[in-house]
N, C-alpha and C positions, 0 to 999 in steps of 0.2 A: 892134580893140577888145580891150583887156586882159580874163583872166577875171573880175577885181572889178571892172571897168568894167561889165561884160554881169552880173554877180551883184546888184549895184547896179540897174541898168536893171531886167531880171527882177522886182527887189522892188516899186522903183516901178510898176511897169504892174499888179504883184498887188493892192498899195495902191489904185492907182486904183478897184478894184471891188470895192472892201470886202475885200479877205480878211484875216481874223484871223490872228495866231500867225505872223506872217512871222520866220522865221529862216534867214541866210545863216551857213551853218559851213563855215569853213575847213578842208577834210578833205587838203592838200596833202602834212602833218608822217602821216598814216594809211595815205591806199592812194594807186596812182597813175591810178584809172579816171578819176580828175576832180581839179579844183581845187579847187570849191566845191559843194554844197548849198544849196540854196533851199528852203525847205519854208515851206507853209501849209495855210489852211484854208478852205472856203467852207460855208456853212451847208446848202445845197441841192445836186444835181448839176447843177441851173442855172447856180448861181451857178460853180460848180467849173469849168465849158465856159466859161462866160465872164471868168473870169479868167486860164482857159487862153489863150483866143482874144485877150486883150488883150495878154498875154505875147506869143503868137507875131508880133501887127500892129508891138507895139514895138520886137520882134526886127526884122523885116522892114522899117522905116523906117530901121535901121541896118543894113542890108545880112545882118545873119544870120538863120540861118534852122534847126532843130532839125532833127538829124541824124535822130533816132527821135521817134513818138510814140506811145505805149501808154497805154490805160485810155478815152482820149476818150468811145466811143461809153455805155461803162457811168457812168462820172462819179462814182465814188466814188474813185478816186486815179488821176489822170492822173500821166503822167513823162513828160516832156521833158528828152531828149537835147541839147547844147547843147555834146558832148566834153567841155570845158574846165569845166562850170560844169552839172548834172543839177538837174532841177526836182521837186520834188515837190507834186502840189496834192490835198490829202484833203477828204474829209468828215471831221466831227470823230469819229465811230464807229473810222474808218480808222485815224486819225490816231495814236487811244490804245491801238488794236489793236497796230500796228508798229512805235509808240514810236521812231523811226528817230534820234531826239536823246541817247536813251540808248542807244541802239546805237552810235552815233559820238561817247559822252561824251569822251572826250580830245581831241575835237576842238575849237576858237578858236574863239568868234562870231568872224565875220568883221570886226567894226565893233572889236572886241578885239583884232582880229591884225594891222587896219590900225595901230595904235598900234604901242608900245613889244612887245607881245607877253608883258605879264607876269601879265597877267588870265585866271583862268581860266575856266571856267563854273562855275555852283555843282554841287555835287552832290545828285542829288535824294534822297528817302529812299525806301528799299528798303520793299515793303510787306513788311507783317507773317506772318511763314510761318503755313501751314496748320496749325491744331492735329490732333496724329495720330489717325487715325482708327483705329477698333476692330480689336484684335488680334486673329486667326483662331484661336480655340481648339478643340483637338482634343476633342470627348466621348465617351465611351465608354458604349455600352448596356450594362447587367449581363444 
């Protein structure tokens, strides 16, 4: 199984159990830990095991099976290891905490780099900087 063979599967088995915000990014052109990114969301840490656990059965019906898995027991962002292809399943809290989409902005939706490769992502907008906060003035007792 190819890694956008397994990126693809991944997404469908997250789909199956409702997870929001499914996004596969081609990180191949980035670093070389992996091929692809998986990222979503499940509303509960219920929902978050169990869309892990649908991930891993789908995996396993196709003979693979995650190298590493971290977060499970807590269930606010599991990862699954998959070498070629890392999962990431958040709570939404998580999710906007480590922004991981804007951390691998240069990176291809994967559904964009199956194509021609000339699409990029959009770019989000930068929030607004802090207005500065009060200068340390020295005063002097007479």
């Amino acid at each position: 199984m190819t890694p956008l063979q397994l990126s693809r599967l991944i997404a469908t088995a997250a789909a199956d159990k409702k997870a929001r915000g499914i996004v596969r990014l081609d990180i191949r052109q980035k670093t070389s830990i992996a091929d692809y990114f998986v990222i979503c969301e499940g509303d509960t840490d219920r929902q978050v095991r169990a869309i892990t656990d649908s991930i891993i059965e789908a995996g396993k019906n196709q003979g693979v099976r995650p190298l590493r898995i971290a977060g499970y027991d807590d269930g606010s962002w599991v990862v699954l290891d998959y070498a070629s292809v890392i999962v990431h399943v958040f709570l939404p809290g998580e999710r906007s905490y480590y922004d991981l989409e804007s951390l691998w902005k240069g990176a291809a939706k994967a559904d964009a780099a199956a194509g021609n490769g000339s699409k990029k992502t959009p770019a989000r907008a930068r929030p607004a900087k802090k207005p500065p906060g009060p200068t340390r003035r020295r005063i002097r007792s007479a």
